[in-house]
C-alpha positions in Angstrom: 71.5 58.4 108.7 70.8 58.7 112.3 72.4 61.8 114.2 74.5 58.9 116.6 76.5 58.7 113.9 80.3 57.2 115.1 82.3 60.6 114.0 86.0 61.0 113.3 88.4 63.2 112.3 91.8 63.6 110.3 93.7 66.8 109.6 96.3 66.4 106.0 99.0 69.0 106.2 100.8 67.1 103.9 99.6 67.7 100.6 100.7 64.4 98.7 98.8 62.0 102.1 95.7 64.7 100.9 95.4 63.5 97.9 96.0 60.0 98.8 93.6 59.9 101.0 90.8 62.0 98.9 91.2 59.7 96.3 90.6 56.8 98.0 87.2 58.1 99.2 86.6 59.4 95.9 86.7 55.4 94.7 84.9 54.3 97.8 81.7 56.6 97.5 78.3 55.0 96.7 76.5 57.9 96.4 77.2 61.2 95.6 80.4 63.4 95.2 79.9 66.8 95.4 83.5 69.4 94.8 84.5 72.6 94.7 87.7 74.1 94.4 89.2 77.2 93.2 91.9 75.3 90.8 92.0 72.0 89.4 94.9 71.2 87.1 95.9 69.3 83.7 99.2 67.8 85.7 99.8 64.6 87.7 97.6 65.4 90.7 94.7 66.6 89.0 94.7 63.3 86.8 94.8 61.2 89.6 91.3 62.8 91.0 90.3 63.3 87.1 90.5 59.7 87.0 88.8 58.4 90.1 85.6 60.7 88.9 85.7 59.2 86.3 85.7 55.6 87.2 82.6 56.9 89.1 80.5 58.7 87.1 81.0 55.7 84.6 79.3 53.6 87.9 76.9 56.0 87.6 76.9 57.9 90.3 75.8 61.6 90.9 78.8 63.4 90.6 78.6 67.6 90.9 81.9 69.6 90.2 81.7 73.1 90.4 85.3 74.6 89.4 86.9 78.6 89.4 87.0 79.3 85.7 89.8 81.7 86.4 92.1 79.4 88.4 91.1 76.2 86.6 93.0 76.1 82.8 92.8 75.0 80.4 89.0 74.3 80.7 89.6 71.5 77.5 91.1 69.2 80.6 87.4 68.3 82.3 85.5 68.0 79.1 86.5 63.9 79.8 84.6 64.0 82.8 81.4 66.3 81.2 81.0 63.6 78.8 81.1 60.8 80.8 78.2 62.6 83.0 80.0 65.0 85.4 77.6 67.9 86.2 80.3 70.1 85.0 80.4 74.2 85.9 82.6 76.7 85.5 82.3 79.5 88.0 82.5 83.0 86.4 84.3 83.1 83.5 86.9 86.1 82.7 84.9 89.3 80.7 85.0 92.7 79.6 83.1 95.2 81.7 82.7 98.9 80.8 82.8 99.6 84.2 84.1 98.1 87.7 85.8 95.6 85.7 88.0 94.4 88.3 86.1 94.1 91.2 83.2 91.9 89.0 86.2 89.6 87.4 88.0 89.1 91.0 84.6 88.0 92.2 86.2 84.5 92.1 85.4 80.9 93.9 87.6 80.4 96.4 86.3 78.0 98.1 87.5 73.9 98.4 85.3 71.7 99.5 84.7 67.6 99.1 81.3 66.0 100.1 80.5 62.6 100.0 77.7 60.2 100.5 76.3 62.5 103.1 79.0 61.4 105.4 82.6 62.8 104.5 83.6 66.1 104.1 86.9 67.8 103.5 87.2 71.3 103.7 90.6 73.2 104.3 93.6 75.1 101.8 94.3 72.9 99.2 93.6 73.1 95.6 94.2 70.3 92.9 97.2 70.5 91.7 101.1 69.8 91.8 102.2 72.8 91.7 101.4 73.2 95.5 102.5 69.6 96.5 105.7 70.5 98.6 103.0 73.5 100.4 102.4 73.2 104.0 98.3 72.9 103.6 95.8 72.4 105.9 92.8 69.9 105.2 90.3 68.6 107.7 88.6 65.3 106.7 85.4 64.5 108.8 83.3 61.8 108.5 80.6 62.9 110.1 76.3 64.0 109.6 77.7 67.8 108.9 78.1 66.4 105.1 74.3 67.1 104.8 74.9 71.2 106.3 77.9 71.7 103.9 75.4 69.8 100.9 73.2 72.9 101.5 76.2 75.6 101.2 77.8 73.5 98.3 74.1 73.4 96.4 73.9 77.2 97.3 76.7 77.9 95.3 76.3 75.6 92.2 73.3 77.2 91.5 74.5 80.6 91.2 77.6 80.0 89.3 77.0 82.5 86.7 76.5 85.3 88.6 78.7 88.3 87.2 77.7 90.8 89.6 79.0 91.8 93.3 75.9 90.3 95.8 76.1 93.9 98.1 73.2 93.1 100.0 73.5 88.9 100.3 74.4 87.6 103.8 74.3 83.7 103.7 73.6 83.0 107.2 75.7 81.0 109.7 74.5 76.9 109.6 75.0 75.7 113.1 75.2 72.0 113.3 75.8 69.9 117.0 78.9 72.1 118.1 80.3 73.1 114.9 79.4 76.0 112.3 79.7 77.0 109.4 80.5 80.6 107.9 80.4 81.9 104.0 81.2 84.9 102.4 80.0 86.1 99.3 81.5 89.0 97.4 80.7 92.2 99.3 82.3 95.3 100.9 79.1 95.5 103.5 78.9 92.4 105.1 81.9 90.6 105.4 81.1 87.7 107.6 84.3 85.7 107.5 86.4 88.9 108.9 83.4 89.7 111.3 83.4 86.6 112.8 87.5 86.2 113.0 87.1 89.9 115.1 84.7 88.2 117.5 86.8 85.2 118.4 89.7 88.2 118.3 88.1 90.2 121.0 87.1 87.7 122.7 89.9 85.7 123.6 91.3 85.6 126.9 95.0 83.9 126.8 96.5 83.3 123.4 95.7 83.6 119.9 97.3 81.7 116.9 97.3 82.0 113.6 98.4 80.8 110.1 98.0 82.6 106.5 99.9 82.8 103.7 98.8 86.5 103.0 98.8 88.7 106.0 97.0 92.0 104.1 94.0 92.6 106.4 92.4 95.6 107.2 92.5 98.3 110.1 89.8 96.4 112.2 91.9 93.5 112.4 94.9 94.8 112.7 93.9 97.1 115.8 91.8 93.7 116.8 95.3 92.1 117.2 96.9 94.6 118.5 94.4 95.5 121.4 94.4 91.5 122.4 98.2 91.6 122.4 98.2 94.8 124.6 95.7 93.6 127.1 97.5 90.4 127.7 96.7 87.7 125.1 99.2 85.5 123.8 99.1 86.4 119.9 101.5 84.4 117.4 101.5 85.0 113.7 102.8 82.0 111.4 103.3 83.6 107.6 105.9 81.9 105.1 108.8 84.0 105.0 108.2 84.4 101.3 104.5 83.7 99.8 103.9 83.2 95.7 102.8 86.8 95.7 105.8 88.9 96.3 104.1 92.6 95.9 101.9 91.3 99.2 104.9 90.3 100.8 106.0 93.9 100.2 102.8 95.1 101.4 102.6 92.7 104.7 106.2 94.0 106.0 105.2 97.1 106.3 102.9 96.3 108.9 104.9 94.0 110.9 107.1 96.9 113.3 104.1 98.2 114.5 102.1 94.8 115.8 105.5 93.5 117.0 106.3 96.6 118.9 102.1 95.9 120.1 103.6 92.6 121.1 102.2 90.3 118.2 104.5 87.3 118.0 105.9 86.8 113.9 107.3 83.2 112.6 108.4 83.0 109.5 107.6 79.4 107.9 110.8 79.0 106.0 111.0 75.6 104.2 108.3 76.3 101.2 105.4 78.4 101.2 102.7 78.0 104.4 99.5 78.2 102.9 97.3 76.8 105.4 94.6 79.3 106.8 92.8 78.9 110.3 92.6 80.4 114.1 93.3 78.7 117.1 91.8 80.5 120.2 92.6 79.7 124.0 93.0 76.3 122.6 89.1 76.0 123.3 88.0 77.3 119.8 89.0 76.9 116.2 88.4 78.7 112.5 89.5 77.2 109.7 89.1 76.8 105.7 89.7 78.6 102.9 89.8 82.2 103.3 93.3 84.3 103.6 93.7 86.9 105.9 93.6 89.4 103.5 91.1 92.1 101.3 90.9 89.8 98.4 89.1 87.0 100.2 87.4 89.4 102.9 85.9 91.3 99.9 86.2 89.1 96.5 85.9 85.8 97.1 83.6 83.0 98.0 85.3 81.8 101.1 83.7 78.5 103.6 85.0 78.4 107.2 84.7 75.6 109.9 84.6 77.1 113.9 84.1 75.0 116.5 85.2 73.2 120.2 85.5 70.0 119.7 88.4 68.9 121.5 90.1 66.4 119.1 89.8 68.5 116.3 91.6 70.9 118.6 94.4 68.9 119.6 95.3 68.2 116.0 95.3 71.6 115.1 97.5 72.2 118.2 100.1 70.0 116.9 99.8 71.4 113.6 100.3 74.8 114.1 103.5 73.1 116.8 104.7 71.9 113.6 104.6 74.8 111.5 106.3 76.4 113.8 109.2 74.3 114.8 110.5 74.8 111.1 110.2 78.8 111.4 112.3 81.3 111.8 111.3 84.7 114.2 111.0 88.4 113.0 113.9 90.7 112.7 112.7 94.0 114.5 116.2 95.8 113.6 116.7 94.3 110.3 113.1 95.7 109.6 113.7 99.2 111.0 116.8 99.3 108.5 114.9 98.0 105.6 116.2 99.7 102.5 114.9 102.9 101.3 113.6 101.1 97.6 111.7 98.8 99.7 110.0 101.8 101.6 108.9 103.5 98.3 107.9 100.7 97.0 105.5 99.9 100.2 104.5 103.9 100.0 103.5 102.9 96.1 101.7 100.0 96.9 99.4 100.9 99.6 96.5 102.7 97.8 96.2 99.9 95.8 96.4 97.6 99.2 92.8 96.7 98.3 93.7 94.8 95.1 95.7 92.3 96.0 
């Protein structure tokens, strides 16, 4: 495919037009379909996708699916697919380990990703499932050369997917490709590229910074990365749902919010459902997005695939995104905070040695 290649792009924050839209690539593809996701489930979602898999692996076509053992149950529900000729794998199924048992068994696949016919990608928040559909996602869709850059990452991956141990030492290194890149993580406390490269763009930005997680849990460097940007000038707005799936992180993330807003960090509270999109908009000339949280467990756990780049369109959509996001939020409370109840405030005190977990 030549590298003049017409591109476009679409950005899904609607879960359900996702879907509609993945699986009507899914039953256009002539090729290959490569996917990775962290969850894929036995309910109406994940049998609409099921199905259009498997209306193409019966056309014969190559077909690789490389799903999170842990957040993908019951297993039984792909076997369809493996016997039609899905190049079914499970990443990292659940053991017992004498020792460091949860930091080996949290080492989970994170990651969602679509590829196919080495044109269209999607890569963005979403898993496969229903439970999420009412979620605020976010999914970028680009038909585009890149789908032969994230092959590479996706192949990468699907070869290693029985790896049990923590990869200290492994960097994957960033894939640039015509304006855009590409940035991994793999378990490890060392490296840490994902939250390295989000400090850059931090400490580099010059006017505004915005921002959408569902889990706000980062470390010190980030936290002070903020901070120092807010203090020196910069713009920085923090969207977080007012109340995430995960309610001891919810516990854990207040208690951080009096001092960033008192360093002048902007929080909305996304109120109708839960916000689980995940990306960075910079000066409105630069963008970071994909499936990593802001947060220890995908910093240090987690196999986690980012987009950054400049391209303007891409930009402006994101723009209106996060526009949207916030016009449905509500803003942080500094004196309700300061009089949170004393319950609240032990159970933050209890929490945070074990701030890593989570």
């Amino acid at each position: 495919m030549a590298e003049s290649y017409p591109s476009s792009f679409e950005l899904f924050d609607d879960n359900l037009q996702f879907f509609t839209g993945l699986v009507r690539d899914i039953r256009q593809a002539t090729k290959y379909i490569y996917l990775e996701t962290y969850r894929f489930s036995d309910d109406a979602i994940g049998h609409r996708v099921k199905d259009a898999l498997l209306e193409k692996a019966k056309e014969g076509l190559e077909i690789k699916l490389l799903v999170d053992a842990y957040g993908t149950k019951p297993a039984e529900f792909l076997n369809e697919l493996a016997a039609a000729g899905v190049q079914l794998r499970f990443f990292k199924k659940m053991k017992f380990f004498i020792s460091n048992a949860f930091a080996k068994n949290n080492t989970r696949n994170h990651r969602k990703l679509v590829l196919i016919d080495d044109h269209i990608t999607y890569i963005g928040s979403s898993n496969i499932t229903a439970y999420a559909l009412n979620w605020r996602d976010l999914n970028l869709r680009m038909d585009n050369p890149i789908t032969r850059k994230f092959k590479g990452c996706f192949l990468h991956n699907y070869a290693q997917y029985k790896f049990y141990e923590l990869a200290p030492f492994e960097r994957i290194k960033l894939v640039r490709y015509h304006g855009f890149g590409i940035v991994q993580d793999t378990p490890t406390s060392y490296f840490q590229t994902i939250r390295n490269y989000m400090l850059k763009l931090i400490e580099n930005a010059k006017e505004e910074i915005l921002f959408e997680t569902p889990y706000f849990l980062p470390g010190h460097k980030i936290r002070k990365a903020l901070a120092n940007a807010a203090k020196r000038g910069v713009k920085v707005v923090a969207h977080v749902p007012l109340h995430s799936d995960v309610s001891l992180v919810d516990i854990l993330r207040n208690k951080y919010l009096g001092p960033l807003h008192k360093a002048g960090i902007q929080w909305k509270f996304y109120t109708p459902d839960l916000l689980h999109a995940k990306c960075m908009l910079i000066d409105r000339k630069r963008f970071f997005m994909g499936s990593a949280n802001m947060d220890y467990r995908s910093f240090r756990y987690q196999y986690e695939i980012m987009l950054y780049g400049e391209n303007p369109e891409i930009i402006g959509m994101l723009q209106r995104h996060i526009d949207g996001t916030e016009a449905k939020t509500v803003d942080f409370d500094y004196e309700k905070w300061l009089n949170t109840p004393k319950i609240t405030r032990f159970m933050e005190w209890l929490l945070m040695p074990f701030r890593h977990l989570f």
